[in-house]
C-alpha positions, 0 to 999 in steps of 0.5 A: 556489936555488929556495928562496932566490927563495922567501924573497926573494919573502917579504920582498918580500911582507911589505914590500909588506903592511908599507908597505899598513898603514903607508900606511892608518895615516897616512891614517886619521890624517890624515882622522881629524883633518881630519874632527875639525876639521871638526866631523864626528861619529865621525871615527875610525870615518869616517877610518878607513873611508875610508882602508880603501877608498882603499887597497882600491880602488887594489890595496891588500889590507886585511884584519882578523883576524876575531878582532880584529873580534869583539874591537872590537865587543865592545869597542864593545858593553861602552862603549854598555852602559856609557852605559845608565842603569838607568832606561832600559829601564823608559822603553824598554818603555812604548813598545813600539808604537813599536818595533813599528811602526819595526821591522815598517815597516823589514822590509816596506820591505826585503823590497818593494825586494827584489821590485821587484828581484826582479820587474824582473830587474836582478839574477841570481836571487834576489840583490834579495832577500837583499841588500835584507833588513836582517838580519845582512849574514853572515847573508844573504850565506851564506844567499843561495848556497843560494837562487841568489844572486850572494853576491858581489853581496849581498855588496856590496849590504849593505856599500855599504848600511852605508857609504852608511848611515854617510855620510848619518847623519854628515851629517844629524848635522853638519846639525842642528848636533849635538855633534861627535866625542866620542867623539873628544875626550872620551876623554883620556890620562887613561883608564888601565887599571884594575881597572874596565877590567879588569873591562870588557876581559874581558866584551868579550873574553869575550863577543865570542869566546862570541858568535863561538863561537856563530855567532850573527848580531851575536853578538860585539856583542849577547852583550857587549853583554848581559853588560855591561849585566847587570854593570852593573844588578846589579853596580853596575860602572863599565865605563869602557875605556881611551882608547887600546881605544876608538880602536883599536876604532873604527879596526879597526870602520872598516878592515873595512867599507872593505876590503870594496870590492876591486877584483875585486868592483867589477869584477864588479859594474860593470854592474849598479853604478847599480842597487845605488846606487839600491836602496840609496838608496831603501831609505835614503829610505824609512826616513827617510820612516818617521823623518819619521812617527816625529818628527811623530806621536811628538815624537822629535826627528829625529836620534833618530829617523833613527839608530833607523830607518836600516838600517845596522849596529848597531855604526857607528850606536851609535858616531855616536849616542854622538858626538851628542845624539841620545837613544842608549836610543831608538837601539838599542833600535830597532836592536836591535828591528830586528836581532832581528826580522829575523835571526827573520823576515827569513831565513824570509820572503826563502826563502820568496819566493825558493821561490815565485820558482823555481817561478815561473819 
Protein backbone atom coordinates (compact mmCIF):
# COMPACT_ATOMS: atom_id res chain seq x y z
CA UNK A 1 0.00 0.00 0.00
CA UNK A 2 2.63 2.25 0.52
CA UNK A 3 3.47 2.46 -2.92
CA UNK A 4 0.21 3.21 -3.94
CA UNK A 5 0.05 6.57 -1.50
CA UNK A 6 3.28 7.37 -3.22
CA UNK A 7 1.94 7.49 -6.87
CA UNK A 8 -1.12 9.19 -5.71
CA UNK A 9 0.96 11.78 -3.79
CA UNK A 10 2.72 12.15 -7.28
CA UNK A 11 -0.24 12.97 -9.32
CA UNK A 12 -1.43 15.30 -6.93
CA UNK A 13 1.97 16.89 -7.23
CA UNK A 14 1.85 17.03 -11.00
CA UNK A 15 -1.64 18.39 -10.81
CA UNK A 16 -0.62 21.06 -8.46
CA UNK A 17 2.43 22.05 -10.75
CA UNK A 18 0.22 21.70 -13.77
CA UNK A 19 -2.45 24.00 -12.36
CA UNK A 20 0.82 26.59 -11.15
CA UNK A 21 1.73 26.92 -14.89
CA UNK A 22 -1.38 26.85 -16.36
CA UNK A 23 -2.53 29.83 -13.80
CA UNK A 24 1.03 31.74 -14.68
CA UNK A 25 0.12 31.34 -18.40
CA UNK A 26 -3.29 33.02 -18.20
CA UNK A 27 -1.80 35.68 -16.21
CA UNK A 28 0.83 36.49 -18.34
CA UNK A 29 -1.70 36.79 -21.20
CA UNK A 30 -3.87 38.65 -19.49
CA UNK A 31 -1.19 41.51 -18.03
CA UNK A 32 0.78 41.13 -21.60
CA UNK A 33 -2.22 42.31 -23.40
CA UNK A 34 -3.49 44.81 -20.59
CA UNK A 35 0.06 46.11 -20.58
CA UNK A 36 -0.04 46.10 -24.81
CA UNK A 37 -3.13 48.38 -24.50
CA UNK A 38 -1.90 50.64 -22.24
CA UNK A 39 1.04 51.47 -24.32
CA UNK A 40 3.57 50.00 -22.28
CA UNK A 41 7.12 49.25 -23.94
CA UNK A 42 7.98 45.27 -23.89
CA UNK A 43 4.90 43.84 -22.32
CA UNK A 44 5.52 40.37 -22.84
CA UNK A 45 9.06 40.57 -20.90
CA UNK A 46 6.90 42.82 -18.19
CA UNK A 47 3.58 40.75 -18.04
CA UNK A 48 5.28 37.78 -17.76
CA UNK A 49 7.47 38.84 -14.95
CA UNK A 50 4.72 39.89 -12.89
CA UNK A 51 2.69 37.28 -13.44
CA UNK A 52 5.83 35.04 -12.03
CA UNK A 53 6.08 37.08 -8.85
CA UNK A 54 2.38 36.89 -8.35
CA UNK A 55 2.23 33.36 -8.11
CA UNK A 56 5.66 33.23 -6.27
CA UNK A 57 4.69 35.39 -3.61
CA UNK A 58 1.44 33.74 -3.06
CA UNK A 59 3.21 29.86 -2.79
CA UNK A 60 3.27 29.17 -5.99
CA UNK A 61 6.79 27.42 -6.85
CA UNK A 62 7.81 28.81 -10.54
CA UNK A 63 11.03 27.65 -11.87
CA UNK A 64 12.75 27.42 -15.52
CA UNK A 65 15.01 25.04 -16.58
CA UNK A 66 18.35 26.59 -16.53
CA UNK A 67 19.03 25.20 -20.17
CA UNK A 68 15.95 26.88 -21.26
CA UNK A 69 16.90 30.21 -20.10
CA UNK A 70 20.30 30.09 -21.71
CA UNK A 71 18.61 29.03 -24.57
CA UNK A 72 16.08 32.56 -24.48
CA UNK A 73 18.96 34.91 -23.87
CA UNK A 74 20.73 33.30 -26.56
CA UNK A 75 17.66 33.89 -28.43
CA UNK A 76 17.36 37.49 -27.48
CA UNK A 77 21.16 37.93 -28.19
CA UNK A 78 21.02 36.75 -31.87
CA UNK A 79 17.74 39.24 -32.51
CA UNK A 80 19.63 42.31 -31.14
CA UNK A 81 22.74 41.49 -33.26
CA UNK A 82 20.28 41.10 -35.84
CA UNK A 83 19.12 45.14 -35.46
CA UNK A 84 23.24 45.92 -35.45
CA UNK A 85 23.81 47.85 -38.94
CA UNK A 86 27.68 47.12 -39.99
CA UNK A 87 28.22 51.06 -39.34
CA UNK A 88 27.57 50.60 -35.84
CA UNK A 89 30.61 49.66 -34.42
CA UNK A 90 32.75 52.11 -36.30
CA UNK A 91 30.44 55.06 -34.95
CA UNK A 92 30.61 53.22 -31.25
CA UNK A 93 34.55 53.38 -31.04
CA UNK A 94 35.02 57.05 -31.76
CA UNK A 95 33.35 57.60 -28.43
CA UNK A 96 35.15 55.45 -26.26
CA UNK A 97 35.18 58.51 -23.65
CA UNK A 98 32.04 58.39 -23.24
CA UNK A 99 31.80 54.85 -22.44
CA UNK A 100 34.81 55.13 -20.52
CA UNK A 101 33.10 57.63 -18.17
CA UNK A 102 29.63 55.82 -18.04
CA UNK A 103 31.01 52.65 -17.12
CA UNK A 104 34.13 54.02 -14.58
CA UNK A 105 31.33 56.43 -13.09
CA UNK A 106 28.56 53.46 -12.65
CA UNK A 107 31.54 50.78 -10.73
CA UNK A 108 32.31 53.61 -8.47
CA UNK A 109 29.06 54.51 -7.59
CA UNK A 110 28.34 50.84 -6.76
CA UNK A 111 31.11 50.07 -4.96
CA UNK A 112 30.37 53.44 -2.65
CA UNK A 113 26.66 52.34 -1.56
CA UNK A 114 28.41 48.88 -0.94
CA UNK A 115 30.68 50.61 1.75
CA UNK A 116 27.87 52.96 2.99
CA UNK A 117 26.18 49.70 3.77
CA UNK A 118 29.19 48.27 4.67
CA UNK A 119 30.42 50.76 7.15
CA UNK A 120 26.59 51.39 8.43
CA UNK A 121 26.16 47.71 9.43
CA UNK A 122 22.56 47.33 8.26
CA UNK A 123 23.69 43.97 6.60
CA UNK A 124 25.45 40.87 8.05
CA UNK A 125 29.09 40.77 6.91
CA UNK A 126 30.19 41.78 3.58
CA UNK A 127 26.46 41.43 2.08
CA UNK A 128 26.33 45.58 1.02
CA UNK A 129 29.16 45.08 -0.93
CA UNK A 130 28.67 42.04 -3.43
CA UNK A 131 25.09 42.92 -3.61
CA UNK A 132 25.43 46.54 -4.62
CA UNK A 133 28.46 45.32 -7.35
CA UNK A 134 26.80 45.60 -10.84
CA UNK A 135 28.40 42.64 -12.34
CA UNK A 136 26.98 39.11 -13.19
CA UNK A 137 24.23 38.60 -10.49
CA UNK A 138 25.56 34.61 -10.78
CA UNK A 139 28.77 36.01 -10.19
CA UNK A 140 28.61 37.58 -7.22
CA UNK A 141 26.23 35.85 -5.38
CA UNK A 142 28.64 32.79 -5.55
CA UNK A 143 31.50 34.94 -4.87
CA UNK A 144 29.98 36.38 -1.97
CA UNK A 145 29.81 33.01 0.27
CA UNK A 146 33.47 33.10 0.25
CA UNK A 147 33.79 36.27 1.58
CA UNK A 148 30.80 36.38 4.74
CA UNK A 149 27.98 37.34 2.80
CA UNK A 150 24.45 36.42 3.27
CA UNK A 151 24.08 34.85 -0.58
CA UNK A 152 20.38 34.78 0.24
CA UNK A 153 20.37 38.65 0.84
CA UNK A 154 22.78 39.35 -2.20
CA UNK A 155 20.90 37.44 -3.92
CA UNK A 156 17.66 39.50 -3.49
CA UNK A 157 19.47 42.30 -3.34
CA UNK A 158 20.62 42.05 -7.09
CA UNK A 159 17.14 40.78 -8.71
CA UNK A 160 14.96 43.24 -6.74
CA UNK A 161 17.79 45.72 -8.54
CA UNK A 162 17.00 44.19 -11.91
CA UNK A 163 13.08 44.34 -11.45
CA UNK A 164 13.18 47.67 -9.94
CA UNK A 165 15.42 48.58 -12.83
CA UNK A 166 12.86 47.27 -15.27
CA UNK A 167 9.81 49.01 -13.67
CA UNK A 168 11.31 52.36 -13.91
CA UNK A 169 12.95 52.17 -17.49
CA UNK A 170 9.23 50.96 -18.54
CA UNK A 171 8.29 54.16 -17.04
CA UNK A 172 10.28 56.75 -18.17
CA UNK A 173 10.17 54.82 -21.75
CA UNK A 174 6.05 55.41 -21.52
CA UNK A 175 6.73 59.01 -20.09
CA UNK A 176 8.90 60.53 -22.94
CA UNK A 177 6.30 59.28 -25.17
CA UNK A 178 8.47 56.70 -26.67
CA UNK A 179 6.88 53.96 -29.41
CA UNK A 180 5.46 51.25 -27.45
CA UNK A 181 5.43 47.34 -27.78
CA UNK A 182 7.19 46.59 -30.69
CA UNK A 183 8.62 43.97 -30.07
CA UNK A 184 5.00 42.95 -29.25
CA UNK A 185 3.31 44.23 -32.22
CA UNK A 186 5.46 44.05 -34.89
CA UNK A 187 6.51 40.39 -34.78
CA UNK A 188 3.44 38.70 -36.95
CA UNK A 189 2.17 34.98 -37.84
CA UNK A 190 3.97 36.07 -40.87
CA UNK A 191 7.61 35.00 -39.49
CA UNK A 192 7.87 31.60 -40.39
CA UNK A 193 10.72 29.00 -39.84
CA UNK A 194 13.05 29.21 -42.72
CA UNK A 195 16.50 28.54 -43.85
CA UNK A 196 17.59 32.38 -42.32
CA UNK A 197 15.88 31.31 -39.01
CA UNK A 198 17.55 28.09 -39.14
CA UNK A 199 20.74 29.57 -39.48
CA UNK A 200 19.41 32.02 -36.49
CA UNK A 201 18.07 29.10 -34.19
CA UNK A 202 21.22 27.27 -34.26
CA UNK A 203 23.87 30.13 -33.48
CA UNK A 204 21.49 31.09 -30.31
CA UNK A 205 21.21 27.24 -29.51
CA UNK A 206 24.58 26.89 -30.06
CA UNK A 207 26.02 29.79 -28.53
CA UNK A 208 24.22 29.85 -25.47
CA UNK A 209 24.67 26.25 -24.16
CA UNK A 210 28.99 27.00 -25.64
CA UNK A 211 28.54 30.19 -23.29
CA UNK A 212 26.81 27.71 -20.37
CA UNK A 213 29.35 25.45 -21.03
CA UNK A 214 32.03 27.78 -20.17
CA UNK A 215 30.68 29.10 -17.02
CA UNK A 216 31.32 32.68 -18.24
CA UNK A 217 29.27 35.40 -16.32
CA UNK A 218 26.58 36.65 -19.04
CA UNK A 219 28.05 34.09 -21.25
CA UNK A 220 24.61 32.38 -22.81
CA UNK A 221 23.94 36.43 -23.91
CA UNK A 222 27.34 37.62 -24.74
CA UNK A 223 28.70 34.26 -26.56
CA UNK A 224 25.58 34.33 -29.08
CA UNK A 225 25.46 37.66 -29.15
CA UNK A 226 29.34 37.59 -30.56
CA UNK A 227 28.70 34.99 -32.85
CA UNK A 228 25.59 36.42 -34.75
CA UNK A 229 27.17 39.60 -34.96
CA UNK A 230 30.42 38.04 -36.74
CA UNK A 231 27.67 35.94 -38.92
CA UNK A 232 26.09 38.76 -39.97
CA UNK A 233 29.25 41.34 -40.91
CA UNK A 234 30.93 38.69 -42.65
CA UNK A 235 28.17 36.52 -43.90
CA UNK A 236 25.86 39.16 -44.87
CA UNK A 237 22.74 36.74 -43.12
CA UNK A 238 19.66 37.74 -42.34
CA UNK A 239 19.15 36.31 -38.80
CA UNK A 240 15.48 37.00 -38.43
CA UNK A 241 13.69 34.39 -35.63
CA UNK A 242 10.57 33.07 -35.91
CA UNK A 243 7.22 35.20 -33.96
CA UNK A 244 6.35 32.75 -31.93
CA UNK A 245 10.84 32.23 -30.57
CA UNK A 246 10.71 35.55 -29.85
CA UNK A 247 7.52 35.64 -27.62
CA UNK A 248 8.36 32.34 -25.70
CA UNK A 249 12.17 33.99 -25.13
CA UNK A 250 10.78 37.17 -23.47
CA UNK A 251 7.98 35.06 -21.53
CA UNK A 252 10.78 32.26 -19.84
CA UNK A 253 13.52 35.75 -19.71
CA UNK A 254 10.30 37.17 -17.43
CA UNK A 255 8.99 34.09 -15.61
CA UNK A 256 12.95 33.61 -14.10
CA UNK A 257 13.66 37.20 -12.84
CA UNK A 258 9.92 37.16 -11.20
CA UNK A 259 10.11 33.35 -9.74
CA UNK A 260 13.25 34.78 -7.73
CA UNK A 261 11.09 36.35 -4.70
CA UNK A 262 9.91 33.11 -2.90
CA UNK A 263 8.33 33.28 0.09
CA UNK A 264 11.19 32.10 2.15
CA UNK A 265 13.48 34.55 0.83
CA UNK A 266 11.17 37.46 1.53
CA UNK A 267 10.81 35.75 4.76
CA UNK A 268 14.39 36.17 5.78
CA UNK A 269 14.99 39.19 4.64
CA UNK A 270 11.78 40.97 6.04
CA UNK A 271 13.64 43.04 8.69
CA UNK A 272 16.25 44.53 6.62
CA UNK A 273 13.75 44.82 3.42
CA UNK A 274 13.31 48.86 3.54
CA UNK A 275 17.23 48.99 3.49
CA UNK A 276 17.53 46.75 0.12
CA UNK A 277 14.72 49.28 -1.34
CA UNK A 278 16.55 52.02 -0.34
CA UNK A 279 20.27 50.98 -1.82
CA UNK A 280 18.74 50.05 -4.63
CA UNK A 281 16.96 53.29 -5.22
CA UNK A 282 19.86 55.33 -4.78
CA UNK A 283 21.93 53.20 -6.87
CA UNK A 284 19.31 53.69 -9.48
CA UNK A 285 18.98 57.64 -8.83
CA UNK A 286 22.70 57.82 -9.17
CA UNK A 287 23.04 56.34 -12.64
CA UNK A 288 20.23 58.48 -13.59
CA UNK A 289 21.92 61.55 -12.27
CA UNK A 290 25.23 60.17 -14.59
CA UNK A 291 22.17 59.84 -17.64
CA UNK A 292 21.31 63.62 -16.79
CA UNK A 293 25.33 64.39 -17.46
CA UNK A 294 25.51 62.36 -20.35
CA UNK A 295 22.16 64.19 -21.99
CA UNK A 296 23.53 67.59 -21.03
CA UNK A 297 27.57 67.64 -21.79
CA UNK A 298 26.89 64.73 -24.72
CA UNK A 299 23.49 65.71 -26.61
CA UNK A 300 22.43 62.00 -26.10
CA UNK A 301 18.98 62.21 -25.81
CA UNK A 302 17.62 60.92 -22.34
CA UNK A 303 15.93 57.81 -22.85
CA UNK A 304 19.42 56.44 -24.64
CA UNK A 305 20.92 57.93 -22.25
CA UNK A 306 19.28 56.43 -19.07
CA UNK A 307 18.88 52.75 -20.70
CA UNK A 308 22.81 52.72 -21.23
CA UNK A 309 23.30 53.81 -17.74
CA UNK A 310 20.79 52.09 -15.68
CA UNK A 311 22.32 48.91 -13.76
CA UNK A 312 19.84 46.52 -14.53
CA UNK A 313 20.35 43.21 -16.85
CA UNK A 314 21.77 43.43 -20.18
CA UNK A 315 19.27 40.78 -21.65
CA UNK A 316 15.64 42.79 -20.11
CA UNK A 317 17.45 46.48 -20.78
CA UNK A 318 17.95 45.37 -24.64
CA UNK A 319 14.68 44.04 -25.06
CA UNK A 320 12.79 47.54 -23.60
CA UNK A 321 15.55 49.41 -25.82
CA UNK A 322 14.58 47.37 -29.06
CA UNK A 323 10.37 48.09 -27.82
CA UNK A 324 11.66 52.23 -28.12
CA UNK A 325 13.25 54.83 -29.87
CA UNK A 326 15.99 54.83 -27.98
CA UNK A 327 19.20 54.59 -29.98
CA UNK A 328 19.90 50.31 -29.20
CA UNK A 329 23.83 50.72 -30.57
CA UNK A 330 24.60 53.25 -27.86
CA UNK A 331 22.50 51.03 -25.17
CA UNK A 332 24.43 48.06 -25.36
CA UNK A 333 27.30 49.01 -26.18
CA UNK A 334 27.26 50.97 -22.82
CA UNK A 335 25.90 48.08 -21.20
CA UNK A 336 28.17 45.52 -22.67
CA UNK A 337 31.02 48.30 -21.73
CA UNK A 338 29.88 47.97 -18.37
CA UNK A 339 29.37 44.26 -17.81
CA UNK A 340 32.75 43.56 -18.91
CA UNK A 341 34.46 46.15 -16.78
CA UNK A 342 32.80 44.73 -13.80
CA UNK A 343 32.91 41.04 -14.26
CA UNK A 344 36.99 42.31 -14.65
CA UNK A 345 37.34 44.90 -11.83
CA UNK A 346 34.04 44.39 -9.83
CA UNK A 347 35.06 40.94 -8.23
CA UNK A 348 38.62 41.93 -7.40
CA UNK A 349 37.72 45.26 -5.90
CA UNK A 350 34.50 43.91 -3.57
CA UNK A 351 37.32 41.12 -2.36
CA UNK A 352 39.66 43.29 -1.86
CA UNK A 353 37.41 45.66 0.31
CA UNK A 354 35.86 42.76 2.00
CA UNK A 355 39.74 41.41 3.29
CA UNK A 356 40.31 45.01 4.42
CA UNK A 357 36.79 45.05 6.32
CA UNK A 358 37.77 41.58 8.12
CA UNK A 359 40.92 42.84 9.16
CA UNK A 360 39.14 45.66 10.36
CA UNK A 361 37.19 44.10 12.50
Amino acid sequence: MHWIRIFLSNIKKNNSCIKCYFTLFIFTTFISMLMHAMRLPAPLLFGSMIAALLLTVRGGAIKVNTSMFALAQGMIAVMVANQLPASAFGELATSWTIFLFGTASTLVASTMIGLILQRSHLLPGTTGLWGSSPGGATAMILMSVNYGADMRLVALMQYIRVVTCLVVAIAIVSYLGSSYGSIFHTLTPSADVGPLSLHALAIASSGALIGRWLKVPAGTFLVPLIAATLAKTTLSLDLTLPTLIIMLANCLIGWTVGGKFTVDVLRHASRVFPVLILSTSAQIAICGGIAVFLVSACGIDPLTAYLATTPGGVDAIAIIAMSSSADIHFVLAMQLARLFAALIVAPAVTALLSKHIDRAC
